[in-house]
ZALO-260220 format. One record per residue: residue in one letter; z, x, y of N, C-alpha, C in turn. Coordinates in steps of 0.05 Angstrom, whole numbers, padded with zeros to 5 digits, always signed. Each point is the difference from the previous one (the first is absolute). Example, Ala and Ser with C-alpha at 12.3 -4.5 7.8 and 13.67 -1.06 7.14 Angstrom:
! residues 2
A+00156+00264-00114+00000-00018+00024+00000+00018+00024/S-00014-00007+00021+00001+00016+00024+00014-00015+00022/
//
This chain:
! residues 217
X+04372+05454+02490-00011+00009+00025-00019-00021+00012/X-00024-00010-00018-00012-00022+00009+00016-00018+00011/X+00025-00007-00019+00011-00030+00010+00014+00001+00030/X+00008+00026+00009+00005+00002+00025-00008+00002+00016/X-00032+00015+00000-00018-00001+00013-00012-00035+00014/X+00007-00011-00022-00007-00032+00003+00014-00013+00012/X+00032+00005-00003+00019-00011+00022-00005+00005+00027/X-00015+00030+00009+00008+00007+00023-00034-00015+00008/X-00018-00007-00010-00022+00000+00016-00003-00031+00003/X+00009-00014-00018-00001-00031-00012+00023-00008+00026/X+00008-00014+00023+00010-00008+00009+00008-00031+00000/X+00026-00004-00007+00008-00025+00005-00013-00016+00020/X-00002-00028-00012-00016-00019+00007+00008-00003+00040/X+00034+00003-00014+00012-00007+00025-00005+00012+00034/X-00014+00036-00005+00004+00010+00008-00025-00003+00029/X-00023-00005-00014-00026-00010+00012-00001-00024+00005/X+00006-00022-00011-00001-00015+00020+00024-00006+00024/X+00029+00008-00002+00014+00001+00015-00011+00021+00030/X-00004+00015-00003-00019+00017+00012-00020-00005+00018/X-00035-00019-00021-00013-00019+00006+00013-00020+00025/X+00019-00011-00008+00005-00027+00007+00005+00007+00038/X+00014+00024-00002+00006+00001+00030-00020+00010+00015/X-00009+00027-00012-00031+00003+00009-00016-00017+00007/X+00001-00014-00006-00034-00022+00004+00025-00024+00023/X+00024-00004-00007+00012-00013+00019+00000+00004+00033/X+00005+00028-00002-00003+00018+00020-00017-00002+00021/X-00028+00011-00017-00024-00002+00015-00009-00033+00008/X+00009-00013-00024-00020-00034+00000+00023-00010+00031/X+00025+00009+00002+00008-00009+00027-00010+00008+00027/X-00012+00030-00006-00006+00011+00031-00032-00005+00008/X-00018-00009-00025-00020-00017+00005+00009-00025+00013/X+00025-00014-00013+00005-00024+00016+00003-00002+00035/X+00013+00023+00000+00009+00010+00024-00013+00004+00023/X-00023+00021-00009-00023+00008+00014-00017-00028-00001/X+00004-00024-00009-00028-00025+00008+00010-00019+00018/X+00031+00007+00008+00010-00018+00017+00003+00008+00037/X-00004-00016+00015-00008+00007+00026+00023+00017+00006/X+00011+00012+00024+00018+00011+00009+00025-00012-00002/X+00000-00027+00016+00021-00003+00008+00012-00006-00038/X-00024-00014-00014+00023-00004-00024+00013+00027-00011/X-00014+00029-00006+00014+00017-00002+00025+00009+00018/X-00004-00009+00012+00027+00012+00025+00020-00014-00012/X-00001-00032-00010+00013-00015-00005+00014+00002-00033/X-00029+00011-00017+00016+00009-00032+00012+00017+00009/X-00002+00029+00011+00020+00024+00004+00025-00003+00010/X-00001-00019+00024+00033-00015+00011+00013+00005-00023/X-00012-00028-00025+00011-00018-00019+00005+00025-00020/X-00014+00017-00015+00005+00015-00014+00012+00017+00003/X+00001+00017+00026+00018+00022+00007+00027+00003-00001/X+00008+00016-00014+00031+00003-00010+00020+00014+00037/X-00006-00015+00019+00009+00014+00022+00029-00018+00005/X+00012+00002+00010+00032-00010+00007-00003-00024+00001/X-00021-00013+00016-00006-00026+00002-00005-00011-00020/X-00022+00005-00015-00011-00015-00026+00028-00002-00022/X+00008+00021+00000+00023+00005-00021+00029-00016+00003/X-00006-00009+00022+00026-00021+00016-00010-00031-00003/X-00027+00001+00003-00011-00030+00000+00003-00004-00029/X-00019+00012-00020-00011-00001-00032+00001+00032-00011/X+00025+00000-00007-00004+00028-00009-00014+00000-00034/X+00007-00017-00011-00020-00006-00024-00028+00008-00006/X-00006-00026+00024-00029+00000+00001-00017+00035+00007/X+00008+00012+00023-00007+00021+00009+00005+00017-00018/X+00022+00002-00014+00011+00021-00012-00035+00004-00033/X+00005-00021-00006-00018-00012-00023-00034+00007+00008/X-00004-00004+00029-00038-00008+00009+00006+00039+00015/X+00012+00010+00006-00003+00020+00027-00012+00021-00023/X-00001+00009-00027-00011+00023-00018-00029-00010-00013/X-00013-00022+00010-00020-00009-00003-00023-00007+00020/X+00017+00011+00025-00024+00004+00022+00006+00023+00019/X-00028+00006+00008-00001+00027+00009-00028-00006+00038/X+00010+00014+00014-00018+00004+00019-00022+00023-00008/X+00002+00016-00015-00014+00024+00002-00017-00008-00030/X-00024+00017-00002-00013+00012-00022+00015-00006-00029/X-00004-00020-00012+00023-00010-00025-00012+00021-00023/X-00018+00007-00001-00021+00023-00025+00013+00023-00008/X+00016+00007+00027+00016+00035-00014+00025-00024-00016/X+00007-00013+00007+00028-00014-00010+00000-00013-00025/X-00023-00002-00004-00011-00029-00026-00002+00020-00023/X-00011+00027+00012-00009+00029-00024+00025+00012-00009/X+00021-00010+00024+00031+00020-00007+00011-00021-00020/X+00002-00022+00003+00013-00020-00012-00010-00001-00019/X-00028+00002-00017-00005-00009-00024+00016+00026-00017/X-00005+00028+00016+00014+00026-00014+00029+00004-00005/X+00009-00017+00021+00027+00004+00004+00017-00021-00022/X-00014-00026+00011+00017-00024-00022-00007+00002-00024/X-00026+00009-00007-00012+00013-00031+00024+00015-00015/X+00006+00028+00017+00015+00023-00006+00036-00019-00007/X+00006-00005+00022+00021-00014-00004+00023-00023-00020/X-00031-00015-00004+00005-00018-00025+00002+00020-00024/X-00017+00018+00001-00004+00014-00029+00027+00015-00002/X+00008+00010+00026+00024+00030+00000+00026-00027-00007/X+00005-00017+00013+00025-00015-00001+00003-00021-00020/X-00029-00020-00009+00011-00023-00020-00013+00006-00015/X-00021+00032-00016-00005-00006-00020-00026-00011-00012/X+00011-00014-00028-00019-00023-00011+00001-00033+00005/X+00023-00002+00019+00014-00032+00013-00020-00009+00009/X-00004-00030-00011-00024-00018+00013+00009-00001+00024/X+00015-00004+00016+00019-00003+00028+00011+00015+00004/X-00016+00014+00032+00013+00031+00003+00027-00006+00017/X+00020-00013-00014+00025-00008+00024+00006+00025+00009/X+00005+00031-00007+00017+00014+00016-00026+00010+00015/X-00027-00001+00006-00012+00005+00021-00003-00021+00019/X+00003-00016-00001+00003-00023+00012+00021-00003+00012/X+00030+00007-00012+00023-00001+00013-00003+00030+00028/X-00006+00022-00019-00018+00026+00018-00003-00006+00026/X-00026-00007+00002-00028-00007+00025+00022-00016+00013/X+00006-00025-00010+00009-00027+00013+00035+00011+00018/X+00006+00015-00013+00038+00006+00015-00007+00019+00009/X-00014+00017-00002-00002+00029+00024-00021-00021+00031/X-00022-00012-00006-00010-00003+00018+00032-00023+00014/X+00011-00022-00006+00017-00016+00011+00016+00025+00017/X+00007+00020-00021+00027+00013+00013-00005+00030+00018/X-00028+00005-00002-00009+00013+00024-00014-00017+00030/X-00005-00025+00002+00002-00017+00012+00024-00007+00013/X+00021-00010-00015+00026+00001+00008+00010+00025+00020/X-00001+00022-00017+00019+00027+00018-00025+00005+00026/X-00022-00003-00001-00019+00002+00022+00007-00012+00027/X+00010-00031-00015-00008-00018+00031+00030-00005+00003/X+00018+00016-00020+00026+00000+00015+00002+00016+00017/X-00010+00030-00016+00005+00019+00026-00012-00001+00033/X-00033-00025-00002-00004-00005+00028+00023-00022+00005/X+00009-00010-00016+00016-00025+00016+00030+00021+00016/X+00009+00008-00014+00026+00027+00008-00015+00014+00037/X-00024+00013-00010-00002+00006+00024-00009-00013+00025/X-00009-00026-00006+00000-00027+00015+00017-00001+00012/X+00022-00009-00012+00029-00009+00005+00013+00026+00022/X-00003+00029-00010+00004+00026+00019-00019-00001+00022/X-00018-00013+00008-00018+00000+00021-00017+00024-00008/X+00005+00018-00015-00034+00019-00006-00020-00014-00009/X-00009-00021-00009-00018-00025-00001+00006-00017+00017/X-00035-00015+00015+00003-00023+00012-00003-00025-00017/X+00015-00018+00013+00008-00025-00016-00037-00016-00015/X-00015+00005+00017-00031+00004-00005-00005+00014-00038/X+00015+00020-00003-00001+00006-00023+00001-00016-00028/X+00023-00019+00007-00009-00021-00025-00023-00011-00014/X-00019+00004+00026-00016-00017-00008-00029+00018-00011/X+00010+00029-00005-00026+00020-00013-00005-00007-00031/X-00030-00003+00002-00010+00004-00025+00012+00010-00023/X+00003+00000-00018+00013+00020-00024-00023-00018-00026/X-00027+00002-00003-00001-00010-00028-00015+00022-00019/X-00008-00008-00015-00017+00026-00022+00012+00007-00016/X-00015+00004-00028+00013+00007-00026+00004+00023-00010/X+00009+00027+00026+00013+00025-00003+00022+00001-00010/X+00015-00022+00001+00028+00006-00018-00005-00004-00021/X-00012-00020-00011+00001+00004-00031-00023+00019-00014/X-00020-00006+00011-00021+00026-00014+00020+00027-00004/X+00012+00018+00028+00012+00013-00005+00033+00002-00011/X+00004-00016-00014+00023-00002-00013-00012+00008-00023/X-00024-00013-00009-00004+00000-00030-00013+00040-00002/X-00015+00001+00016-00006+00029+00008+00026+00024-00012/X+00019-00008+00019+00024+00023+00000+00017-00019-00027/X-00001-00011-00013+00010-00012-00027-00009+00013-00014/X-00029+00003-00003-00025+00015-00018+00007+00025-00007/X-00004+00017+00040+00006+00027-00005+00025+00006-00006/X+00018-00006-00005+00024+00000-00001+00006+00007-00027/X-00001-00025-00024+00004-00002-00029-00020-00003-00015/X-00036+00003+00016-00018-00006-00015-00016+00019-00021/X-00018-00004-00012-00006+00025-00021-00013+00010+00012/X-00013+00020-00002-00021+00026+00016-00023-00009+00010/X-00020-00019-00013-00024-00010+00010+00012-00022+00022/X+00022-00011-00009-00003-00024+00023+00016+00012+00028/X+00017+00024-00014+00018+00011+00026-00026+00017+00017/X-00014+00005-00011-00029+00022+00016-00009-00015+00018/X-00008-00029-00019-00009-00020+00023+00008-00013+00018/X+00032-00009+00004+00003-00014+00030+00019+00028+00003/X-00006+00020-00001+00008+00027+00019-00024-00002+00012/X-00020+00002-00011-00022+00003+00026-00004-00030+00009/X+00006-00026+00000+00004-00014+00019+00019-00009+00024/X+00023+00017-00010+00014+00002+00018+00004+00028+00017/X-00013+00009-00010-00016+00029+00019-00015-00011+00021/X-00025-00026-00007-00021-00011+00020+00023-00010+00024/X+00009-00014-00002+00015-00022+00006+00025+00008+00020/X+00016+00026-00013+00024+00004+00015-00007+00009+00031/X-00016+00025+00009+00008-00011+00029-00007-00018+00017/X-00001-00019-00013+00004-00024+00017+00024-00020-00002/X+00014+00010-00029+00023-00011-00002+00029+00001+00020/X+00003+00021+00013+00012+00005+00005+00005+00011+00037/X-00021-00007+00006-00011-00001+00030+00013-00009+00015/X+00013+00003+00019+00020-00007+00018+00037+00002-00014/X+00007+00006-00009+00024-00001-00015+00018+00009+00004/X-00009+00025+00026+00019+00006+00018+00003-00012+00027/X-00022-00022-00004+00017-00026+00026+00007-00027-00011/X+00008+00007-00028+00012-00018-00019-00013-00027+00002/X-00043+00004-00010-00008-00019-00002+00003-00020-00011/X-00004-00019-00003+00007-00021-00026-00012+00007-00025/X-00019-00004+00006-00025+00010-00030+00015+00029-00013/X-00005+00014+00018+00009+00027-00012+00028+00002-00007/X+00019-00016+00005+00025+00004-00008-00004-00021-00033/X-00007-00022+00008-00016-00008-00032-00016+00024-00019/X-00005+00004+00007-00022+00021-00013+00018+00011-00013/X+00027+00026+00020+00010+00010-00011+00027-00007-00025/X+00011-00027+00010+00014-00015-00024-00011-00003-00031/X-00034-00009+00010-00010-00001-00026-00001+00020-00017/X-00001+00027+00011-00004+00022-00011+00024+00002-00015/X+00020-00004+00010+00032+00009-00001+00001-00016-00025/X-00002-00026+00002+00010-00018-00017-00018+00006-00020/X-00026+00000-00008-00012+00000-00026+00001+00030-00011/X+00006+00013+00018+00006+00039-00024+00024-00014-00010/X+00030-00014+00006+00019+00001+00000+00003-00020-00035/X-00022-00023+00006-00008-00011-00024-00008+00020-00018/X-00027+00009+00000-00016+00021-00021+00025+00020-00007/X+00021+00015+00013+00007+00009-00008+00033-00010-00022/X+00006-00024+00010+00012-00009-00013-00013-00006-00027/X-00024-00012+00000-00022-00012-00029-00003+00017-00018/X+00001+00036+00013-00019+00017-00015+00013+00003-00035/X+00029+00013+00004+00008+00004-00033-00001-00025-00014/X+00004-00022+00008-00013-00032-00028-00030+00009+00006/X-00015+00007+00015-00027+00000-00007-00013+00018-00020/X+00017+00030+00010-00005+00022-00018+00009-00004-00034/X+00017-00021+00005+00015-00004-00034-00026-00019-00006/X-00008-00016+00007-00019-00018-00005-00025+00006-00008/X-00005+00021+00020-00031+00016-00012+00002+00018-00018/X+00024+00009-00013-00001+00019-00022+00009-00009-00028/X+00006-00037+00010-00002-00014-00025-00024-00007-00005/X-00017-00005+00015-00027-00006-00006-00018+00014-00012/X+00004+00031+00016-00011+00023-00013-00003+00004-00029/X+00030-00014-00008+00010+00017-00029-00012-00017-00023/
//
């Protein structure tokens, strides 16, 4: 009983600083952000923004910098992310010094809700329900992956960590999903992410459940 007690409270090394690392990434960029005059912000957001344009010029680059800067208040995001990528590493890799399948997680839901986002504005571009002006909207912030790891958590996670990003994705959701019946960008991201990481957690859950009841025993 002790020794499990110890598994569950003792967290992999991996899990805190992977966690750490983006947290403090997060914020140490939108301090960067906030010391630079206007016009240079106008000019990182161009460059980072995952909008039709950026994604046509350097889709790399943007794809890589756009979940590491934020216009708004980075503090509710920096508090979800330490809970969320905490929870995540623990529910998906375990005792692994290298959380590859949260990493693979965060990193292919945010690419591939990005993707189906700024396709669906490019589709309605192309239909004329968007003006050609549209390419060039903002899209940055690290809502896709915070909430990937969130709905990963609640999904296949154990009870304390599923309690906890249920109530951060309680804070968080209506705003996720705001405009989505004028098939915003963000919010059509939003809702991929959701789609795609239950779709993971629930694929994860029976190796996870076999996994925690070897541990148990």
């Amino acid at each position: 009983m002790l020794s499990r007690a110890v598994r569950y409270v003792v967290v992999p090394v991996a899990a805190p600083i992977f966690a750490l690392i983006y947290a403090l990434a997060l914020a140490g960029t939108h301090l960067l952000f906030q010391a630079q005059p206007q016009a240079t912000q106008n000019a990182w957001l161009a460059w980072t923004s995952t909008s039709l344009d950026s994604l046509s010029a350097h889709p790399t680059g943007s794809l890589l910098t756009s979940a590491f800067v934020t216009e708004d208040d980075p503090l509710p995001w920096v508090a979800l992310a330490l809970v969320a990528l905490w929870s995540a590493v623990r529910v998906l890799d375990g005792g692994r010094r290298v959380p590859w399948r949260a990493l693979a997680l965060v990193i292919g839901v945010h690419v591939l809700a990005t993707l189906a986002s700024e396709g669906m504005l490019a589709r309605r571009i192309a239909l004329g329900d968007e003006p050609v002006s549209a390419r060039q909207v903002i899209d940055v912030g690290p809502s896709y992956l915070v909430v990937s790891a969130l709905v990963v958590v609640i999904v296949a996670g154990r009870r304390l960590e599923r309690i906890l990003c249920a109530a951060g994705f309680v804070v968080v959701a209506p705003s996720l999903f705001d405009g989505l019946d004028r098939w915003d960008v963000t919010a059509v991201g939003h809702a991929t992410t959701v789609v795609l990481a239950a779709a993971v957690g629930l694929s994860c859950r029976p190796g996870l459940r076999r996994r925690d009841a070897a541990h148990s025993s």
